[in-house]
C-alpha positions as a LaTeX table, in Angstrom:
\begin{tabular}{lrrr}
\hline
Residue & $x$ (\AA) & $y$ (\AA) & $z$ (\AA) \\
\hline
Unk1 & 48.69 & 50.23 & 15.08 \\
Unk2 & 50.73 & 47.32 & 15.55 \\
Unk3 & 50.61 & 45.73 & 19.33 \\
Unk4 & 53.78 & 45.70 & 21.61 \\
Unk5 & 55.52 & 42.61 & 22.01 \\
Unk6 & 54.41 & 42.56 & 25.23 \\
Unk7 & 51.00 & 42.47 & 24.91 \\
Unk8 & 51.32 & 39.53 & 22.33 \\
Unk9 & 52.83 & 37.71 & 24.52 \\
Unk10 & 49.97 & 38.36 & 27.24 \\
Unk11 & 47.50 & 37.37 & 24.68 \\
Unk12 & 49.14 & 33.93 & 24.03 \\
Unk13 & 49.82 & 33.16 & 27.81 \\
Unk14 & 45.71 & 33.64 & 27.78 \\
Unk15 & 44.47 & 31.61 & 25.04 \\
Unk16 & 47.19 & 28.53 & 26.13 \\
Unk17 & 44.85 & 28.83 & 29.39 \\
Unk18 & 41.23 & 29.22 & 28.00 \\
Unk19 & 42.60 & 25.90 & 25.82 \\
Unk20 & 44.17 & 23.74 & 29.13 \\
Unk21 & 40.70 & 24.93 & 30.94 \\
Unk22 & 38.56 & 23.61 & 28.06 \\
Unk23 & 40.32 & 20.58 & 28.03 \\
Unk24 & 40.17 & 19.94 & 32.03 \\
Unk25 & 37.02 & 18.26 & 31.66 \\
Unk26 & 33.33 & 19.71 & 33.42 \\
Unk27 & 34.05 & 22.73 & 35.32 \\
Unk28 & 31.22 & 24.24 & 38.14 \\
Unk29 & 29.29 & 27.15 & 37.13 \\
Unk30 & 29.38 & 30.25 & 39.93 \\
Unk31 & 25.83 & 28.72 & 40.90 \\
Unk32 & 27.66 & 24.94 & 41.70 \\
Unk33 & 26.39 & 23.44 & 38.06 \\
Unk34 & 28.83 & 21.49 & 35.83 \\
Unk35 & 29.79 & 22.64 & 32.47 \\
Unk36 & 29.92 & 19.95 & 30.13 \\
Unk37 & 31.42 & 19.84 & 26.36 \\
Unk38 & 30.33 & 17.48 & 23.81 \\
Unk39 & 32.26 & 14.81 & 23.22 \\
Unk40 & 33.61 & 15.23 & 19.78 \\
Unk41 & 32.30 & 12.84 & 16.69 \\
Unk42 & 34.38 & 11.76 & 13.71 \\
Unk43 & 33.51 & 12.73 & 10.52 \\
Unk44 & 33.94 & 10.49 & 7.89 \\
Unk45 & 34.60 & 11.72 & 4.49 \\
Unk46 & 33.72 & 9.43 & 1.74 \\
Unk47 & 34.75 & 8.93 & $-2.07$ \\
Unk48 & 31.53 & 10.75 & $-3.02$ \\
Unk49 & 32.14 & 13.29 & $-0.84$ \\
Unk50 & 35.53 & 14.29 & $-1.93$ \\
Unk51 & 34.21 & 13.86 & $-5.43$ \\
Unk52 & 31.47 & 16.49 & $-5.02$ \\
Unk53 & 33.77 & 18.48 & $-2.97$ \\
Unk54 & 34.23 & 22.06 & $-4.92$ \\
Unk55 & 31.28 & 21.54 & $-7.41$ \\
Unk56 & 29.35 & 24.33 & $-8.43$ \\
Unk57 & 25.61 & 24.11 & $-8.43$ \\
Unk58 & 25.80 & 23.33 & $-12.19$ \\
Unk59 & 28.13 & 21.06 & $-12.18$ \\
Unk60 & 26.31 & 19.03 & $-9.36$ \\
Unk61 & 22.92 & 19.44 & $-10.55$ \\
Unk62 & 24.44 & 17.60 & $-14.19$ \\
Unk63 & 25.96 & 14.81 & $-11.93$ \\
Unk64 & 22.39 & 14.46 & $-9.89$ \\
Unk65 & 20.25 & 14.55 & $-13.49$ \\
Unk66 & 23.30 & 11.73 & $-14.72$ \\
Unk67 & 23.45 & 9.22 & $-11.48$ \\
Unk68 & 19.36 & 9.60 & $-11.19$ \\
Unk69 & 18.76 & 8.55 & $-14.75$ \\
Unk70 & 21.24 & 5.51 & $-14.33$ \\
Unk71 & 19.73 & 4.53 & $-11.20$ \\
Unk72 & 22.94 & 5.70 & $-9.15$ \\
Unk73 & 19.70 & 6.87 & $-6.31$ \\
Unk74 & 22.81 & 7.40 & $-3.73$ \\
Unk75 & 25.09 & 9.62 & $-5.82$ \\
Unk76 & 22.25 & 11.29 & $-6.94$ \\
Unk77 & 21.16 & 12.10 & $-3.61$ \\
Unk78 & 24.27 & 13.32 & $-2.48$ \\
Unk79 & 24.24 & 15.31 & $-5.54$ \\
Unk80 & 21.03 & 17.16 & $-5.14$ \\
Unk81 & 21.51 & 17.47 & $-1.49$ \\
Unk82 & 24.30 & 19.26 & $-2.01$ \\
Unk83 & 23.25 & 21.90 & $-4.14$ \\
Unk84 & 19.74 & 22.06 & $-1.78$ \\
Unk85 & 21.81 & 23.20 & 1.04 \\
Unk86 & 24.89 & 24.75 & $-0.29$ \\
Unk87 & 23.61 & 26.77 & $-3.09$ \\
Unk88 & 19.46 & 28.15 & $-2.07$ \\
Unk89 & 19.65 & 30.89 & $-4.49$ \\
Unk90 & 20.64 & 29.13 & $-7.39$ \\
Unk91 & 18.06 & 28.65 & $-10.65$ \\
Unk92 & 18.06 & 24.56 & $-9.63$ \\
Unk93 & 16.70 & 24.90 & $-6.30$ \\
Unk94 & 13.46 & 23.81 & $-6.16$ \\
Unk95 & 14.23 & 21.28 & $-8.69$ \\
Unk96 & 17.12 & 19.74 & $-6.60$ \\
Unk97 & 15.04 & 20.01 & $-3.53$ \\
Unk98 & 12.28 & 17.66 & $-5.05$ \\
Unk99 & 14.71 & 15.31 & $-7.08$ \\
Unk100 & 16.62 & 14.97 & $-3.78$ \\
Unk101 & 13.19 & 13.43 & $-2.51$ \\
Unk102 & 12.54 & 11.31 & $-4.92$ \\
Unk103 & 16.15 & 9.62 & $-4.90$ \\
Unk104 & 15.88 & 9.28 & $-0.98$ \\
Unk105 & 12.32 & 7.95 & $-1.79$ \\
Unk106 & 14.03 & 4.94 & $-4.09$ \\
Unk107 & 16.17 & 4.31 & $-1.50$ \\
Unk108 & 13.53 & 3.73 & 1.30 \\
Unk109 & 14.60 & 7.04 & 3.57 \\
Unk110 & 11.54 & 8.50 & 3.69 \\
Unk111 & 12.54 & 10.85 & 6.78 \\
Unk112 & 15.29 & 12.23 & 4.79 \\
Unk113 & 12.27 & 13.01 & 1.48 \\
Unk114 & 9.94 & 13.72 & 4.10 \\
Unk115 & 12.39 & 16.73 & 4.91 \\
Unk116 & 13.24 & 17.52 & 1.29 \\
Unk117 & 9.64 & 17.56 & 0.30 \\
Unk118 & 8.20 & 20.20 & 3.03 \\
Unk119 & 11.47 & 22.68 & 2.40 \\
Unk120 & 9.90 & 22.94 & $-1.43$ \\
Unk121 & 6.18 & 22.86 & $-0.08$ \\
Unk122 & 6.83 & 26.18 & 2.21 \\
Unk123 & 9.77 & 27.72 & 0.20 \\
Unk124 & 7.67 & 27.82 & $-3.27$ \\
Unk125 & 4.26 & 28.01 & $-5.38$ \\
Unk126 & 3.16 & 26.56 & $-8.33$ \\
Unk127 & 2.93 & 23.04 & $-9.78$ \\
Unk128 & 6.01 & 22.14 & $-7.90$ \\
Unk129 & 4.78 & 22.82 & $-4.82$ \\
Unk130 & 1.59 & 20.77 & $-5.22$ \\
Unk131 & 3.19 & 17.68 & $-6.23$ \\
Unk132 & 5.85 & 17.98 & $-3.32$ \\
Unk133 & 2.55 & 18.42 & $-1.11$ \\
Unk134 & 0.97 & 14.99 & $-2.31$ \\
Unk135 & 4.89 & 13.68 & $-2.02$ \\
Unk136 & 4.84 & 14.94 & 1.74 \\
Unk137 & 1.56 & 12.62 & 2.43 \\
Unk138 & 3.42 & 9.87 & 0.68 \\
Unk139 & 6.49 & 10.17 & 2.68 \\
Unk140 & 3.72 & 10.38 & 6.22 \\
Unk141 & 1.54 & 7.18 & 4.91 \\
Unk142 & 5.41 & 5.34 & 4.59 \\
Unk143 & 6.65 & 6.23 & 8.05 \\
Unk144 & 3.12 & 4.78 & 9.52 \\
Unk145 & 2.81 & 8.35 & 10.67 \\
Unk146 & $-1.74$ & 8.44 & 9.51 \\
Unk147 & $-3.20$ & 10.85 & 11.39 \\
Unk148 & $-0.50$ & 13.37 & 10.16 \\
Unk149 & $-0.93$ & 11.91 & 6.50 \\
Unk150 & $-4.71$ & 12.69 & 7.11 \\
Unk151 & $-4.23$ & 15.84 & 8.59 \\
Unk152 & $-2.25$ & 16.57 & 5.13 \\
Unk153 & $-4.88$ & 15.44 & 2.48 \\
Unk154 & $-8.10$ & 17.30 & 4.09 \\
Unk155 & $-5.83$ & 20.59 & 4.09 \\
Unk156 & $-4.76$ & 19.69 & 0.58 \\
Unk157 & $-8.16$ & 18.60 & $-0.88$ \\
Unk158 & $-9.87$ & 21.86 & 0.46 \\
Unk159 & $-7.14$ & 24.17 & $-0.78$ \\
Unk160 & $-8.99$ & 27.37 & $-3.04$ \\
Unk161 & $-7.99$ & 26.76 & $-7.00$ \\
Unk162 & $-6.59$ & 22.94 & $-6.58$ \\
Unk163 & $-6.63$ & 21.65 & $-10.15$ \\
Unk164 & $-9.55$ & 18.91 & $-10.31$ \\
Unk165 & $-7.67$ & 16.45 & $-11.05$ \\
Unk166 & $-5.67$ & 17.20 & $-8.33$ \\
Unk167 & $-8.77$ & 17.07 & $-6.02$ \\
Unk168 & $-9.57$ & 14.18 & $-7.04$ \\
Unk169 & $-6.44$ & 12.46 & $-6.40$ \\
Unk170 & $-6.20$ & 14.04 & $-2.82$ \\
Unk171 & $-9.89$ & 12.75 & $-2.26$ \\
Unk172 & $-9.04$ & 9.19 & $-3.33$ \\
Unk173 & $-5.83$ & 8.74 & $-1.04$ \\
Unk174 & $-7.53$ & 10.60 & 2.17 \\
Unk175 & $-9.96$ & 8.39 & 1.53 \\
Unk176 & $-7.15$ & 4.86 & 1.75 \\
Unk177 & $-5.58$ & 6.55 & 4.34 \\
Unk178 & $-9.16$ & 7.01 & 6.30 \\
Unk179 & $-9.54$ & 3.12 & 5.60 \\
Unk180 & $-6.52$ & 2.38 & 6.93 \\
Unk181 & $-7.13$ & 3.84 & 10.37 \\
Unk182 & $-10.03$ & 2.10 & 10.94 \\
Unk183 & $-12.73$ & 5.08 & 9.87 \\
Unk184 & $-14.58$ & 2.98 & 6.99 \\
Unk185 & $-17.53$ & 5.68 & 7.18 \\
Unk186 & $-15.60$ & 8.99 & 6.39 \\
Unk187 & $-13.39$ & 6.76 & 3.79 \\
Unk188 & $-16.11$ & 5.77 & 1.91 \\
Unk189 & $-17.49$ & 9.58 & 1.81 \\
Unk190 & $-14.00$ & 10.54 & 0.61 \\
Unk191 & $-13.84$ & 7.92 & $-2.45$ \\
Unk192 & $-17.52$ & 8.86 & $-3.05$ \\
Unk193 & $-16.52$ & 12.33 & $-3.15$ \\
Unk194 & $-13.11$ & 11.46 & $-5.49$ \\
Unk195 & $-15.75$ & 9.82 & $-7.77$ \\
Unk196 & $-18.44$ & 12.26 & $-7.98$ \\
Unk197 & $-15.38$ & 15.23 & $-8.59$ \\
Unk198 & $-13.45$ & 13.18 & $-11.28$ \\
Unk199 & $-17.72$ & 12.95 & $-12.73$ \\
Unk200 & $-17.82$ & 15.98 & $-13.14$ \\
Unk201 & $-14.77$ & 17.32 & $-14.30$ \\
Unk202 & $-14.70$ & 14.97 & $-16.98$ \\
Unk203 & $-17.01$ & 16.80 & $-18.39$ \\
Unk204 & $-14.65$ & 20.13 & $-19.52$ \\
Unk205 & $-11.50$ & 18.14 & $-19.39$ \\
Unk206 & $-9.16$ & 15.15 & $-19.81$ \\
Unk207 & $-8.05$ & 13.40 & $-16.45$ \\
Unk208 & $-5.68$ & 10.28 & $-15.80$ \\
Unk209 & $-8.18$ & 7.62 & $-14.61$ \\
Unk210 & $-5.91$ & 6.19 & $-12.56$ \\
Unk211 & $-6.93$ & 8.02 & $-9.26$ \\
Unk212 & $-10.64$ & 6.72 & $-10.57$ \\
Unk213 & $-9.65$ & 3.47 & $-10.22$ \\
Unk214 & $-7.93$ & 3.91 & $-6.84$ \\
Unk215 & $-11.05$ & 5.25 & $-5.59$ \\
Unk216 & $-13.70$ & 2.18 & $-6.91$ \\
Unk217 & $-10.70$ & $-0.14$ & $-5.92$ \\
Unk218 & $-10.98$ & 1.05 & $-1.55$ \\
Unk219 & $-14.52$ & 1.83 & $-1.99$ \\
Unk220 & $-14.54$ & $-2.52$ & $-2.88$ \\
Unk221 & $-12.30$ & $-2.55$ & 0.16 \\
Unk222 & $-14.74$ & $-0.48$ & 2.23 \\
Unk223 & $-17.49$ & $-3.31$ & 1.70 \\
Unk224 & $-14.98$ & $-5.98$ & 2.24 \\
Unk225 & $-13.82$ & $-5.18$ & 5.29 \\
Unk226 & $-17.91$ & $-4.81$ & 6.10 \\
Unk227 & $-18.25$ & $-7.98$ & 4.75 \\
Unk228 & $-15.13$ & $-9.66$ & 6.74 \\
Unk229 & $-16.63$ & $-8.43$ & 10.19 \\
Unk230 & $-20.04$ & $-10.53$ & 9.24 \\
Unk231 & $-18.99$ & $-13.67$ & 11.46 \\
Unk232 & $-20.91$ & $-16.61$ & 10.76 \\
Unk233 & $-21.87$ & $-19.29$ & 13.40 \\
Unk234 & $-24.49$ & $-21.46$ & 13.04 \\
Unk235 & $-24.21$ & $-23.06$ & 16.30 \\
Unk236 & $-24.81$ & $-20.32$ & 17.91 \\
Unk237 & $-26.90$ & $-17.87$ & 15.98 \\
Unk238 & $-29.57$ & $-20.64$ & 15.26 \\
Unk239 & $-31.14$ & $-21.15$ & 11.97 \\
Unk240 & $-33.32$ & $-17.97$ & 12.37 \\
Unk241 & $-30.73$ & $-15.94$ & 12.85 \\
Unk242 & $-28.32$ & $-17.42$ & 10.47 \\
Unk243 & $-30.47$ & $-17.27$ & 7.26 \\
Unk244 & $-30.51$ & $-12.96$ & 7.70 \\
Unk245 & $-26.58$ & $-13.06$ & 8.83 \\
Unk246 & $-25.65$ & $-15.46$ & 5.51 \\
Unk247 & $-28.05$ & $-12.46$ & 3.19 \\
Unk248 & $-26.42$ & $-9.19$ & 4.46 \\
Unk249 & $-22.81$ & $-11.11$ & 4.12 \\
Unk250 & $-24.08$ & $-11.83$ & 0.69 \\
Unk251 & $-24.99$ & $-8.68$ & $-0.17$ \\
Unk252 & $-22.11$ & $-7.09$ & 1.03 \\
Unk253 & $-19.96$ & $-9.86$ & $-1.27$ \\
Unk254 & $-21.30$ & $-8.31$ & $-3.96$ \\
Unk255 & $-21.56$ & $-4.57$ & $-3.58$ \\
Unk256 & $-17.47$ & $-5.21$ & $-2.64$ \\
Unk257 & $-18.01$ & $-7.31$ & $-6.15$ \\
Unk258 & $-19.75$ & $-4.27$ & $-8.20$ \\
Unk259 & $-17.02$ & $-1.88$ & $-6.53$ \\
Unk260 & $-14.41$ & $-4.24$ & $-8.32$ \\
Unk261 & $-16.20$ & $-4.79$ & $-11.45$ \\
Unk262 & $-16.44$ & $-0.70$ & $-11.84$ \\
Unk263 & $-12.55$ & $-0.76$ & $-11.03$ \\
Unk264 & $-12.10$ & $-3.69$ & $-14.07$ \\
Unk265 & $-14.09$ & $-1.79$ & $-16.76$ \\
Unk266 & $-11.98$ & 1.57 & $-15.78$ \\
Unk267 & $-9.26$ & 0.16 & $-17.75$ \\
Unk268 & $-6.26$ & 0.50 & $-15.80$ \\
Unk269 & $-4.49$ & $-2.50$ & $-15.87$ \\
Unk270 & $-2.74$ & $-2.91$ & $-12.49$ \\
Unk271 & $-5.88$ & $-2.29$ & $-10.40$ \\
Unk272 & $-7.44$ & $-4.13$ & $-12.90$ \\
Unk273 & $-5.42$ & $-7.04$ & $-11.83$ \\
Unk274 & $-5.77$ & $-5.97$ & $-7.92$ \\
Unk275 & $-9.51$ & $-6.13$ & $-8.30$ \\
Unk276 & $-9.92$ & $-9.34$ & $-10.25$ \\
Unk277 & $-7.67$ & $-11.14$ & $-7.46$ \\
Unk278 & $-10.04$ & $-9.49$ & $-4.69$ \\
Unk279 & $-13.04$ & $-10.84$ & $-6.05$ \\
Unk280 & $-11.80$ & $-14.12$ & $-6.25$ \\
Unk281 & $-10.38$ & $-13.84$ & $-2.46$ \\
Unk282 & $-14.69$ & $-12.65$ & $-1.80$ \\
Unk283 & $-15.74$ & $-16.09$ & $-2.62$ \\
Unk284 & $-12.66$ & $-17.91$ & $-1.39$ \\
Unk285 & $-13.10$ & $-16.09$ & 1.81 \\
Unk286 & $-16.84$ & $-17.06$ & 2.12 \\
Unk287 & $-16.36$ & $-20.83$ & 0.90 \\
Unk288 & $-13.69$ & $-21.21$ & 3.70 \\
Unk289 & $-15.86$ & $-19.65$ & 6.47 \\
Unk290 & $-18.84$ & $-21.58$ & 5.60 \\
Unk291 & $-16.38$ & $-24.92$ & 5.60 \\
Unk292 & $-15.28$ & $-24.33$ & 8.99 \\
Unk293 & $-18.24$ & $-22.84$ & 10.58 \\
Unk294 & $-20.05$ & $-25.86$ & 12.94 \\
Unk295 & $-22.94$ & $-27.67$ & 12.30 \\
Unk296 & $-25.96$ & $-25.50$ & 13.98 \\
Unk297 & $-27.09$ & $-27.44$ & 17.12 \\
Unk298 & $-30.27$ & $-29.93$ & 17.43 \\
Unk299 & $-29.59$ & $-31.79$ & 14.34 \\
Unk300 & $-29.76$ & $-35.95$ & 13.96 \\
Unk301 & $-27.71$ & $-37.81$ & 11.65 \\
Unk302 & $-30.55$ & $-37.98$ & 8.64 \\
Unk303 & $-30.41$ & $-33.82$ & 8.78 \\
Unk304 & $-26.98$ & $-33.56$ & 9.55 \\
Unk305 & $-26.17$ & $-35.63$ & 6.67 \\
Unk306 & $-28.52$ & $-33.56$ & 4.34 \\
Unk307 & $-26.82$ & $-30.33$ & 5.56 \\
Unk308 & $-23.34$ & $-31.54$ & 4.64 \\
Unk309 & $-24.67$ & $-32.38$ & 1.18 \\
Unk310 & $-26.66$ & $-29.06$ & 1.12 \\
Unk311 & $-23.26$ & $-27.15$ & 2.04 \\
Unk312 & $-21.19$ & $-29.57$ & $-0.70$ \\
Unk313 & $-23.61$ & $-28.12$ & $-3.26$ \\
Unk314 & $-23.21$ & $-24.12$ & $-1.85$ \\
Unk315 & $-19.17$ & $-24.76$ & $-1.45$ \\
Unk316 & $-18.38$ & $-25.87$ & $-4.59$ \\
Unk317 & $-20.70$ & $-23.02$ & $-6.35$ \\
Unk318 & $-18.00$ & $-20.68$ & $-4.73$ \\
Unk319 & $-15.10$ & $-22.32$ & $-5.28$ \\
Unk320 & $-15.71$ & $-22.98$ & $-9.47$ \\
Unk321 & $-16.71$ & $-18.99$ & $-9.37$ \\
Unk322 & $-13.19$ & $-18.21$ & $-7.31$ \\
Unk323 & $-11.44$ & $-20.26$ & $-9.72$ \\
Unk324 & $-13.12$ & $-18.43$ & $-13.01$ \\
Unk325 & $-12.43$ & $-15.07$ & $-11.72$ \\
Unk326 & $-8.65$ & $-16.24$ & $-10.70$ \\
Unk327 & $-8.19$ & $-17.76$ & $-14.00$ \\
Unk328 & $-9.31$ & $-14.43$ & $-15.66$ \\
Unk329 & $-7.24$ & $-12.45$ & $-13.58$ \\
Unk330 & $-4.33$ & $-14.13$ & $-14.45$ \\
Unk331 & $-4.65$ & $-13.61$ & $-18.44$ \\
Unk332 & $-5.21$ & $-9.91$ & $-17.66$ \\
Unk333 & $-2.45$ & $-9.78$ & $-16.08$ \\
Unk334 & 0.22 & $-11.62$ & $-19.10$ \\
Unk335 & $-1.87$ & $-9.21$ & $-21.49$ \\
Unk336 & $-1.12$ & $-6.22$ & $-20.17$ \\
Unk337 & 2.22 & $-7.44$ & $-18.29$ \\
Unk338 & 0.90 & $-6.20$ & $-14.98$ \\
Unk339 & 3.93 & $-7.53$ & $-12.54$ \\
Unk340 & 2.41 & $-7.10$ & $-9.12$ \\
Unk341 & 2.00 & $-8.92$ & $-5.36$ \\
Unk342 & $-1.68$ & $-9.78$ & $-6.48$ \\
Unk343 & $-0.58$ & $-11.84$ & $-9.53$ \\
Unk344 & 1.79 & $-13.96$ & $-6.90$ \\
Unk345 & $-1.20$ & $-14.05$ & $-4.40$ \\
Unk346 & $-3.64$ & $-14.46$ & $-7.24$ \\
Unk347 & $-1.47$ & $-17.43$ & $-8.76$ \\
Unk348 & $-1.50$ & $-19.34$ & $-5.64$ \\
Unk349 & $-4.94$ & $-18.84$ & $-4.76$ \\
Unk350 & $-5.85$ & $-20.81$ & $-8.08$ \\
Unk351 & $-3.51$ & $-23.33$ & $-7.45$ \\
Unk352 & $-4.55$ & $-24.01$ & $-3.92$ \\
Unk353 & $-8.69$ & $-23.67$ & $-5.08$ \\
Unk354 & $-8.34$ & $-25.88$ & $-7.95$ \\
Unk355 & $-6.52$ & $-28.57$ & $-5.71$ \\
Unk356 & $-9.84$ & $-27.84$ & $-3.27$ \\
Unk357 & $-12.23$ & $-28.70$ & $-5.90$ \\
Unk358 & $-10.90$ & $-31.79$ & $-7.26$ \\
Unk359 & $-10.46$ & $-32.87$ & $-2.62$ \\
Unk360 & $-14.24$ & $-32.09$ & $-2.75$ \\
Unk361 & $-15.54$ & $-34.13$ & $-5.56$ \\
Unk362 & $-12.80$ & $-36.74$ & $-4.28$ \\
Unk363 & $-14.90$ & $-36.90$ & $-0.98$ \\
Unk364 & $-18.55$ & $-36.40$ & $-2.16$ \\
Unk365 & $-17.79$ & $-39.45$ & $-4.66$ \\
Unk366 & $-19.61$ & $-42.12$ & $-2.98$ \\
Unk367 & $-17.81$ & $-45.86$ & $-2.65$ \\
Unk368 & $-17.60$ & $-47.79$ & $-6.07$ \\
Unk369 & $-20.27$ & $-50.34$ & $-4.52$ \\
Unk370 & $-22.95$ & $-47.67$ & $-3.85$ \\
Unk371 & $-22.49$ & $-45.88$ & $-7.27$ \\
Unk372 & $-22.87$ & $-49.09$ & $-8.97$ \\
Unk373 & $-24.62$ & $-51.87$ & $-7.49$ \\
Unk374 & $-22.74$ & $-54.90$ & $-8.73$ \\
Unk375 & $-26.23$ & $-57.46$ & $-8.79$ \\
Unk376 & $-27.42$ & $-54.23$ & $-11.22$ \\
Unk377 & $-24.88$ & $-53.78$ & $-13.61$ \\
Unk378 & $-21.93$ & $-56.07$ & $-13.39$ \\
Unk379 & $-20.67$ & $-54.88$ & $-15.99$ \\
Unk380 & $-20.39$ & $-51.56$ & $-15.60$ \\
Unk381 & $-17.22$ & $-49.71$ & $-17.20$ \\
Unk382 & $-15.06$ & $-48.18$ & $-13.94$ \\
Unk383 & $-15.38$ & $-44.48$ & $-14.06$ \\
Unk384 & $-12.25$ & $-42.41$ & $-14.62$ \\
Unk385 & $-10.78$ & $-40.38$ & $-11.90$ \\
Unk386 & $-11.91$ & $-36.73$ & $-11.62$ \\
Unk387 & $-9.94$ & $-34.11$ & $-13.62$ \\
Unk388 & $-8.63$ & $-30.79$ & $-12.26$ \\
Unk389 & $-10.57$ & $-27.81$ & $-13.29$ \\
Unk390 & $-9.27$ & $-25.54$ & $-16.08$ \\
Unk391 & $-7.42$ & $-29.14$ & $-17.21$ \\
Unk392 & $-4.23$ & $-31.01$ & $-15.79$ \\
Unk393 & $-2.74$ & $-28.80$ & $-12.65$ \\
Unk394 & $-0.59$ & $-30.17$ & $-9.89$ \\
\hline
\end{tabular}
């Protein structure tokens, strides 16, 4: 039935109002409140935008796969996010959901993977939904958000029929993120635990070794960080008291050492590389402690003297074993073209020991006239000037 002209006209006269009353600005409820509007936001439509704009899931899925695999991580974002939210029942879901992670991932958003990640964690099962699990802990440990990351990984590493190698890898980073919030204890049970469950399911099957080495690698950092908190004063701890303090930060140098070691003979080159500079920093570390720790009190000149030379004799032990282990990190490293911060760090540690070494032979030389007595041996040949270890640096 078609409406009277009237009545049109009535309708129109209504609406014109409702519109010039929305646009007055807050009105009062009955009860006295205000009724505000939001203000209105602008939109802006970009190139890519109008590009996708009209694309079926196919079509944008192909341009997503294209722009990820030519390192386009912003087009191929756009891409996948499209299809995530415009298209959920189509065959590339789950895979755009995850692929629009990891290109929001290379480009440092991890809020927007973060949300990408969790839709294809509760939405599926399967392999898939595993991986974008492990992704979602990735995503927490990025945005400094631990406790949740934590929270993550124990769920994850109990979960009924996890894959071992799975396990193990969910073991090994609840363990670095335990580490990282201060809780050496429960990390080192984790690693222990990633260790003893990639043990045994070696056994039936083939694993990568790579969350092994992860594992060995924090459980060197758990005994470092032990070995770090060992303060050593011998002004004020005395000489009985030093001589246990200087043992247990010995022995915790070099069960952070074996940790290391274990990591090296794994195999995999880039914590390879990590380790070999960490051992290194172990004796650095101890050399420059015992350099700038003060002389212990009560001592005369005779003893101080002979506990300068005694301390020479310790310093330079640790610095020619720093330099060996730098120096052998360093060929790993152009071997197996490991490109990482530790062969930077690792580089300029050597440098800066080696220039240490050839300071402290420099300054234990004694003068010319006490190392040969002229009325002894006038004729003496002058002695050449040190040489830099490992030959000729800066």
């Amino acid at each position: 039935m078609t409406r009277s002209p009237i009545a049109t006209a009535r309708a129109r006269a209504l609406l014109a109002l409702a519109l010039a009353s929305a646009c007055a600005g807050p009105r009062p409820r009955p009860g006295g409140e205000e009724v505000r509007f939001a203000e209105p936001q602008l939109v802006e439509v970009t190139a890519l935008d109008r590009e996708l704009a009209g694309k079926n899931d196919e079509e944008l899925f192909a341009i997503g796969t294209a722009a990820y695999g030519a390192g386009e991580f912003r087009r191929a974002a756009a891409a996948f996010d499209r299809l995530a939210d415009l298209h959920p029942s189509s065959r590339h879901h789950a895979a755009a959901l995850y692929d629009a992670g990891l290109a929001h991932q290379r480009l440092g958003e991890w809020r927007l993977a973060l949300e990408r990640f969790r839709a294809l964690e509760k939405g599926y099962e399967g392999p898939d939904a595993v991986e974008a699990s492990f992704r979602v802990t990735e995503c927490l440990y990025h945005l400094g958000e631990l406790v949740e990351a934590r929270a993550a990984l124990t769920r994850l590493s109990g979960r009924l029929g996890l894959p071992a190698g799975e396990r193990v890898r969910a073991l090994a980073q609840l363990g670095v993120v335990e580490l990282e919030l201060g809780d050496a204890d429960a990390a080192e049970r984790s690693l222990r635990q990633a260790i003893g469950a990639f043990g045994q399911a070696r056994e039936v099957e083939r694993l990568d070794d790579r969350d092994l080495a992860l594992a060995q690698f924090h459980l060197g950092e758990v005994y470092r960080a032990r070995f770090l908190a060992v303060r050593l004063d011998p002004s004020a701890a005395g000489e009985e008291k030093l001589a246990p303090e200087l043992e247990l930060k010995a022995g915790l140098l070099l069960s952070a050492q074996g940790h290391y070691l274990r990591t090296i003979r794994i195999g995999n080159s880039a914590w390879a590389v990590a380790a070999g500079s960490r051992i290194g920093e172990l004796y650095d570390g101890l050399h420059a402690e015992l350099v700038a720790a003060p002389l212990p009190p009560g001592l005369d000149e005779e003893q101080q003297r002979a506990y300068r030379a005694e301390l020479r004799g310790r310093v330079r032990v640790l610095v020619t074993k720093a330099i060996a282990i730098y120096e052998q990190t360093l060929a790993t490293a152009r071997r197996t073209g490991v490109d990482n911060p530790f062969v930077e760090k690792t580089e300029a540690s050597l440098e800066r020991m080696r220039r240490m070494l050839l300071d402290g032979e420099a300054a234990a030389a004694p003068p010319p006239e006490a190392a040969v007595p002229r009325e002894a041996d006038p004729a003496a040949p002058v002695a050449p000037a040190p040489e830099r270890a490992g030959g000729g640096g800066k």
